[in-house]
C-alpha positions in Angstrom: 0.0 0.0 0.0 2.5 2.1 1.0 4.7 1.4 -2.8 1.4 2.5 -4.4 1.1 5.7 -2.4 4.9 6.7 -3.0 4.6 5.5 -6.9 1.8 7.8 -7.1 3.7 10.6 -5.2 6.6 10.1 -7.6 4.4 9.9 -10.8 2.6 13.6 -9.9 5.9 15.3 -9.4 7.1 14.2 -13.4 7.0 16.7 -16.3 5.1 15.2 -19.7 6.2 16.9 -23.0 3.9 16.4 -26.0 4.9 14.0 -28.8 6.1 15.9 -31.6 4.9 13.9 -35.3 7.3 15.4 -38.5 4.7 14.9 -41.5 6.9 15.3 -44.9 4.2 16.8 -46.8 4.5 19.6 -49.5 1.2 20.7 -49.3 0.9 21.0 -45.3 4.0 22.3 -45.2 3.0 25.2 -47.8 -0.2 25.7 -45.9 1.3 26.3 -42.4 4.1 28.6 -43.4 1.8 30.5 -45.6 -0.6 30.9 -42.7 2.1 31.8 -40.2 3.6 34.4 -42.3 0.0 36.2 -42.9 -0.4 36.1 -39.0 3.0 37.6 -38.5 2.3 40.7 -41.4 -0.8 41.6 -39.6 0.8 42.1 -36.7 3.7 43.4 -37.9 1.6 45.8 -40.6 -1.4 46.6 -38.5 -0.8 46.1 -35.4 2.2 47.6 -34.6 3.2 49.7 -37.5 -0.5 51.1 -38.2 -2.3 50.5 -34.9 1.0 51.5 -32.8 0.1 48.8 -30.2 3.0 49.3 -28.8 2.2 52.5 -27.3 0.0 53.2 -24.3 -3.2 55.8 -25.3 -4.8 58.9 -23.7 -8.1 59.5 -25.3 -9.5 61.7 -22.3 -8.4 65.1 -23.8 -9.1 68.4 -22.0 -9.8 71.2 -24.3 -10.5 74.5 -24.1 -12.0 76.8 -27.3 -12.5 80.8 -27.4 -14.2 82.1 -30.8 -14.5 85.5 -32.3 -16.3 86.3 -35.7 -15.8 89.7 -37.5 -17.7 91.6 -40.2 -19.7 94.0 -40.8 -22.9 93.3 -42.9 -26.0 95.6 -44.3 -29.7 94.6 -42.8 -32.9 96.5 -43.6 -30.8 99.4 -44.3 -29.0 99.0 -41.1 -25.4 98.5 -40.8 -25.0 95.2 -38.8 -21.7 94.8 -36.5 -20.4 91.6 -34.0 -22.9 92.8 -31.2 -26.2 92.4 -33.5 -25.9 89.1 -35.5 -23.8 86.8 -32.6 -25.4 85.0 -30.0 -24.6 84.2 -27.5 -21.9 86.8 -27.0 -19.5 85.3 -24.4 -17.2 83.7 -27.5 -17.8 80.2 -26.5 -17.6 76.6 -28.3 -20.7 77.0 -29.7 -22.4 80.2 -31.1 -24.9 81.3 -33.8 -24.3 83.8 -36.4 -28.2 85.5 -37.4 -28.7 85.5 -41.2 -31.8 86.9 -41.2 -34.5 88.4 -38.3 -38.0 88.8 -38.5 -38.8 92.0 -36.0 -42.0 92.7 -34.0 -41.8 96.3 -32.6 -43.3 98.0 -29.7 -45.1 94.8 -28.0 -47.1 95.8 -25.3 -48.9 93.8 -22.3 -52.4 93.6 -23.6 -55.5 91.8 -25.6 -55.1 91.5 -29.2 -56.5 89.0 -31.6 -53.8 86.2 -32.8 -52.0 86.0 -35.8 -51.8 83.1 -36.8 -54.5 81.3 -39.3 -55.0 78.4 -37.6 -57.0 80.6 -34.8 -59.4 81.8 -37.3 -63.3 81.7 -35.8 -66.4 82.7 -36.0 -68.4 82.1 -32.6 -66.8 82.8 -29.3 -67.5 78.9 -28.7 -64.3 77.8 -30.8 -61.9 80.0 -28.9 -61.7 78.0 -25.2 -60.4 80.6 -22.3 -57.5 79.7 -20.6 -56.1 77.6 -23.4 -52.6 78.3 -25.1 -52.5 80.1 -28.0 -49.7 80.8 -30.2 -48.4 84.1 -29.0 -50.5 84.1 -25.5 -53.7 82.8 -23.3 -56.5 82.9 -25.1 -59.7 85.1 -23.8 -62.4 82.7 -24.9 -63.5 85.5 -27.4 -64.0 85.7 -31.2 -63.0 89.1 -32.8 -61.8 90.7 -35.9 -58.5 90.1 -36.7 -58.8 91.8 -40.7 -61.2 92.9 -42.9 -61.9 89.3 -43.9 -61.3 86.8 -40.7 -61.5 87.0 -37.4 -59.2 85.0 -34.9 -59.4 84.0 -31.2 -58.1 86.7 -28.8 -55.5 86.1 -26.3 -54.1 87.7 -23.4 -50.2 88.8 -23.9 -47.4 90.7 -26.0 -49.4 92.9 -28.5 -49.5 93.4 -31.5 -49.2 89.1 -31.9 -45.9 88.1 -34.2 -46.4 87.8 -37.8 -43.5 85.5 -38.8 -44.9 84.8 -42.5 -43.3 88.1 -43.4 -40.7 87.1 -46.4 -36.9 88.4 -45.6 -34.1 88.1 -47.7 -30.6 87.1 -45.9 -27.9 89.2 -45.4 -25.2 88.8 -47.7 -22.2 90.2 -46.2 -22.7 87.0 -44.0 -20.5 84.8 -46.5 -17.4 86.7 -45.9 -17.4 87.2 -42.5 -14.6 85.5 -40.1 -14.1 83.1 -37.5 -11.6 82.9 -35.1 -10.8 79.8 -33.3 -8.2 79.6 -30.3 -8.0 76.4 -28.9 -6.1 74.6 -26.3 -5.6 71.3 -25.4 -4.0 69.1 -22.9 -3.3 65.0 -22.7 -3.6 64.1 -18.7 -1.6 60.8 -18.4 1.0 62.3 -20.5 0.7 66.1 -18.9 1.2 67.1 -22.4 -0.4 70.7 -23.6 -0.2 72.4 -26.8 -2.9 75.1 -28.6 -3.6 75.6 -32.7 -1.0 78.3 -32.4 2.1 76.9 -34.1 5.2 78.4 -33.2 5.8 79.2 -36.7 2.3 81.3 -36.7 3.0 85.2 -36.7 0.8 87.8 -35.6 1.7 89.7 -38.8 1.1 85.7 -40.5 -2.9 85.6 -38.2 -3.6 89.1 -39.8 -3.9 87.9 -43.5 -4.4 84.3 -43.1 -7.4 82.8 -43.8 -7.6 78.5 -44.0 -7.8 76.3 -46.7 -7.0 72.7 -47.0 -3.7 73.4 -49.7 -2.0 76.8 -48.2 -2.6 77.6 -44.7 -3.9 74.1 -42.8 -2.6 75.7 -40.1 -4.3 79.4 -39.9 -6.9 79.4 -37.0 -9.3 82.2 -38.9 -12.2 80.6 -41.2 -13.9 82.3 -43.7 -17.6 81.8 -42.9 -18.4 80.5 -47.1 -15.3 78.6 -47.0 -16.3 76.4 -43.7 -19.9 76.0 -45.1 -18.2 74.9 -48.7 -15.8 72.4 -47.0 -18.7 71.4 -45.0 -20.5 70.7 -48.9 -23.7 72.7 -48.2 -25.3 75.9 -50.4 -24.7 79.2 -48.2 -27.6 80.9 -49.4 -30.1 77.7 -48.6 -28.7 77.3 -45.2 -28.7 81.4 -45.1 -32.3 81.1 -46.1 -33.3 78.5 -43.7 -30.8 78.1 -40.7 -28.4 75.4 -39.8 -25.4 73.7 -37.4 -22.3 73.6 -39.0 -19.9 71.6 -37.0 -16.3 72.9 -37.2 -14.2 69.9 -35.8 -10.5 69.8 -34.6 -8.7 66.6 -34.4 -5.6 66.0 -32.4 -3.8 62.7 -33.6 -0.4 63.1 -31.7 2.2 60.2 -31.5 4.6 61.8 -29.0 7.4 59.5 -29.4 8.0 61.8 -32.3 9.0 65.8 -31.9 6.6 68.0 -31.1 6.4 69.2 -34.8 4.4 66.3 -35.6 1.5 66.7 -33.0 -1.0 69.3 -35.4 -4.4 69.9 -35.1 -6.2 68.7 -38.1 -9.8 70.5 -39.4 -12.9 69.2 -40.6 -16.6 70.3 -41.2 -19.8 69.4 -41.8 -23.6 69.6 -41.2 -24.7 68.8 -37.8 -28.5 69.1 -38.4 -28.5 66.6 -41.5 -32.0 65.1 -40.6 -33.7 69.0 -40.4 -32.8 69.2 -44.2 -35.0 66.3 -44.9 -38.1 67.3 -42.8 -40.3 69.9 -44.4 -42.3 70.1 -40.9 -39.2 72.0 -39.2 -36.4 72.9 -41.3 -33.2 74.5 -40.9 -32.5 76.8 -37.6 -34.3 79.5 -35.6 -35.0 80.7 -32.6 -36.8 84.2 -30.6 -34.9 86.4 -28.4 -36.7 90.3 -27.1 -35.1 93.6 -26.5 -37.1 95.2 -23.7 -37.4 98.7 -23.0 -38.9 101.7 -20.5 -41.6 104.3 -21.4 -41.1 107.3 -19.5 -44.2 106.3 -17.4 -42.5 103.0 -16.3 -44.7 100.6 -19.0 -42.5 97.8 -20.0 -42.5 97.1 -23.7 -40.4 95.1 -26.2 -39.1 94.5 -29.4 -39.4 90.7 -30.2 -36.4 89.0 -33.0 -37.4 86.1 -34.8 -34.1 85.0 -36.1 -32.9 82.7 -38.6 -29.6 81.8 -38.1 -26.5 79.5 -38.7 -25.1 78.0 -35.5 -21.6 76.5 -35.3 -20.5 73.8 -32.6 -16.5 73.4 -32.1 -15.8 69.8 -31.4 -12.3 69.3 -30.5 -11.6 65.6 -30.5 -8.4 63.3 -30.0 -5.8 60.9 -28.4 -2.2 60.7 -28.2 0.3 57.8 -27.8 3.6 56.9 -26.2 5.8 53.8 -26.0 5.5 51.7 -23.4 6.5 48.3 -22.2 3.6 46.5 -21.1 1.4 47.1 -24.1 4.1 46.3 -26.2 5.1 42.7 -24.0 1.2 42.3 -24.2 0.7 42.2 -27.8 3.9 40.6 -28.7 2.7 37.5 -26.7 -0.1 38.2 -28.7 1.7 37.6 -31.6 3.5 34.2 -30.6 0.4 32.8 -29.3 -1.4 33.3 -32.8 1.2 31.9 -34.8 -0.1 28.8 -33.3 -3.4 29.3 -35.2 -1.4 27.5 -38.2 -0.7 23.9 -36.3 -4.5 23.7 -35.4 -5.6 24.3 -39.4 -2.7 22.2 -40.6 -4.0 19.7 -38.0 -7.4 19.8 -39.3 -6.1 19.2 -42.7 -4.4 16.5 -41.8 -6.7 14.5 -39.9 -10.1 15.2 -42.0 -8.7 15.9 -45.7 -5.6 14.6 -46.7 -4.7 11.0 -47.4 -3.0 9.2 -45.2 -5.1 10.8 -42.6 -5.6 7.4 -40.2 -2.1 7.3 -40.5 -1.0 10.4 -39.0 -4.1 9.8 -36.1 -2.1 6.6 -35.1 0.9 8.1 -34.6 -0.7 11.3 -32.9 -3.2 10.0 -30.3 -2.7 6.4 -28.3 -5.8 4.9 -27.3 -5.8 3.1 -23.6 -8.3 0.9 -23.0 -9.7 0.4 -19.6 -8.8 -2.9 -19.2 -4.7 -1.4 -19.1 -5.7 0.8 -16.7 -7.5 -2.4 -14.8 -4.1 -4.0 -14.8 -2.1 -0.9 -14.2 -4.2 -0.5 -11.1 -3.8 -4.1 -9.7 -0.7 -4.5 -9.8 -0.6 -1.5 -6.9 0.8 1.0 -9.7 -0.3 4.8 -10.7 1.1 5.3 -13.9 1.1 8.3 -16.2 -0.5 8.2 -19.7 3.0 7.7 -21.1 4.0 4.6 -19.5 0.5 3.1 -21.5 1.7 3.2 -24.7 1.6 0.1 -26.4 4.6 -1.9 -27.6 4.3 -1.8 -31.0 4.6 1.8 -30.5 7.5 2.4 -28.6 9.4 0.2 -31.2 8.8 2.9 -33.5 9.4 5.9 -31.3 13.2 7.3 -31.5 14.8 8.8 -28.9 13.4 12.0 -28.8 10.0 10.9 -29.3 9.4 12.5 -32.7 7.5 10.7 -35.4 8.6 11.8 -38.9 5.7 10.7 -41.4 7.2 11.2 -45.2 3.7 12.0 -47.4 4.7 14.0 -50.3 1.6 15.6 -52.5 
């Protein structure tokens, strides 16, 4: 009892290597370098070369963007300046430039029949009181609103907005200019850096305007040129309102100089689904001036505008060498290259001829009566002390098989 407790002992503390089997086989051969190789190039290629897995990533950039437009533009024979057509006015990421307004003058607190046609009536009964109307609460009376109609009245700012009146846009809008300072900084890396180049002059930012060819690098944007590049019609989106989104991308691998870490520009329409819905298209909103009589009476002037609003996205991620992605994806690497001995494995054993052949000399088979007898005679053997006689004869010393099956 004692000799089968010890044989046991001694067989769990022993190392088992797997049998290697040569097959001498052109067409194996071929098929596991061939896949090998193609594992090896996309790691090589994509991995490391385009994907840089070598590298450790910071994708939670901190950003920081000031704008500033300029022009002067021509509105109802009004000269227009920075302080009537922007909104907000703060210079943020995101602000609207007004193409077009649609003004409602001297609006008093009062009763005044609506505007719009959907209110038309004819019996007090079809206007109910308290309900919302379009520009206020409505009485629950039926009064003339024209010489043809009359609408429900309502309680609030009159006269009641007209906004069917048909503007034309302000041209001068086209050439107006953006300017974009932005500032970013990478966290893990405590890396910072702005759109301002060191080779960027203030005599250089006084003439500059970007374009994709000259001046990739100029942070002031002609207001046509971004909605060109951004492949929408100036005086549709003028007409109408849209968001244009101006996007800066910051790709940076800093293992290289700092030369190399650029922000890179893009645009495009924001609002793409507004251009296909006839129910609400384009972009506008309602903002009031309010004023003072000299008795104290509030009153205002109330701006339907039409405008063109544009959102700054700054976006990016930078990378820098490091060992444990690198060790990670190298293991990677070897690890896959195994993928070829399983295919070339299941060629072999489902496929080719000779395929009962190369299963004999890869698997052994132990029946439980070995086992049975193993067992009896008081012994705990490993799976290698099994293998059958005929077997071993043909086994060399190194326990490699070498099957010669040329196709």
């Amino acid at each position: 009892m004692l000799a089968a407790m010890w044989s046991c002992i001694t067989d769990f503390f022993t190392y088992e290597t797997t049998k290697s089997v040569v097959v001498k086989s052109w067409t194996i051969g071929i098929i596991n370098r061939v896949v090998q190789l193609l594992i090896i190039t996309y790691f090589v290629g994509w991995v490391f070369l385009h994907e840089k897995a070598y590298q450790s990533r910071d994708t939670a950039i901190e950003s920081s963007v000031m704008t500033k437009v300029k022009g002067f533009g021509i509105y109802n024979d009004r000269v227009m300046d920075v302080a009537d057509y922007v909104t907000p006015t703060q210079g943020a990421s995101v602000f609207c430039i007004i193409t077009k307004m649609i003004t409602t003058e001297n609006q008093f607190q009062g009763i005044c029949p609506e505007s719009e046609s959907k209110h038309i009536c004819k019996t007090d009964s079809e206007c109910k009181a308290g309900k919302p109307g379009s520009n206020g609460i409505l009485t629950g009376k039926c009064v003339q609103w024209n010489s043809v109609n009359k609408t429900c009245e309502i309680q609030g700012w009159c006269p009641a907005e007209v906004d069917t009146i048909k503007t034309t846009p302000m041209p001068e809008v086209e050439n107006f200019t953006i300017f974009i300072k932005n500032s970013i900084r990478f966290p893990t890396f405590k890396y910072t850096k702005g759109n301002f180049l060191p080779t960027i002059t203030e005599k250089y930012i006084q003439s500059c305007n970007y374009d994709t060819e000259n001046n990739t690098y100029c942070p002031i944007f002609r207001v046509g040129d971004v909605i060109r590049y951004a492949q929408q019609n100036f005086t549709t989106l003028a007409n109408k309102g849209g968001v244009i989104g101006i996007k800066i991308g910051w790709m940076c691998d800093l293992d290289k100089s700092d030369d190399h870490c650029n922000p890179e520009y893009s645009f495009t329409r924001l609002d793409a689904m507004s251009q296909k819905n006839a129910v609400s298209p384009g972009y506008n909103f309602r903002f009031a001036k309010y004023y003072k009589t000299e008795n104290g009476t509030d009153y205002r002037t109330l701006i339907k505008a039409y405008a063109i609003r544009f959102d700054v996205l700054v976006n990016g991620n930078a990378g820098k060498f490091d060992m444990i992605p690198t060790l990670i994806n190298m293991v990677a690497a070897f690890t896959s290259v195994g993928v070829g001995t399983v295919l070339c494995d299941i060629i072999l054993l489902n496929f080719l001829k000779g395929a009962e052949q190369y299963k004999a000399k890869k698997f052994e088979e132990v029946s439980d009566d070995a086992l049975h007898d193993s067992q009896s005679n008081g012994l705990c053997r490993s799976q290698l002390s099994l293998r059958t006689t005929d077997i071993l004869m043909k086994s060399s010393d190194s326990g490699a098989f070498s099957i010669e099956h040329y196709t």
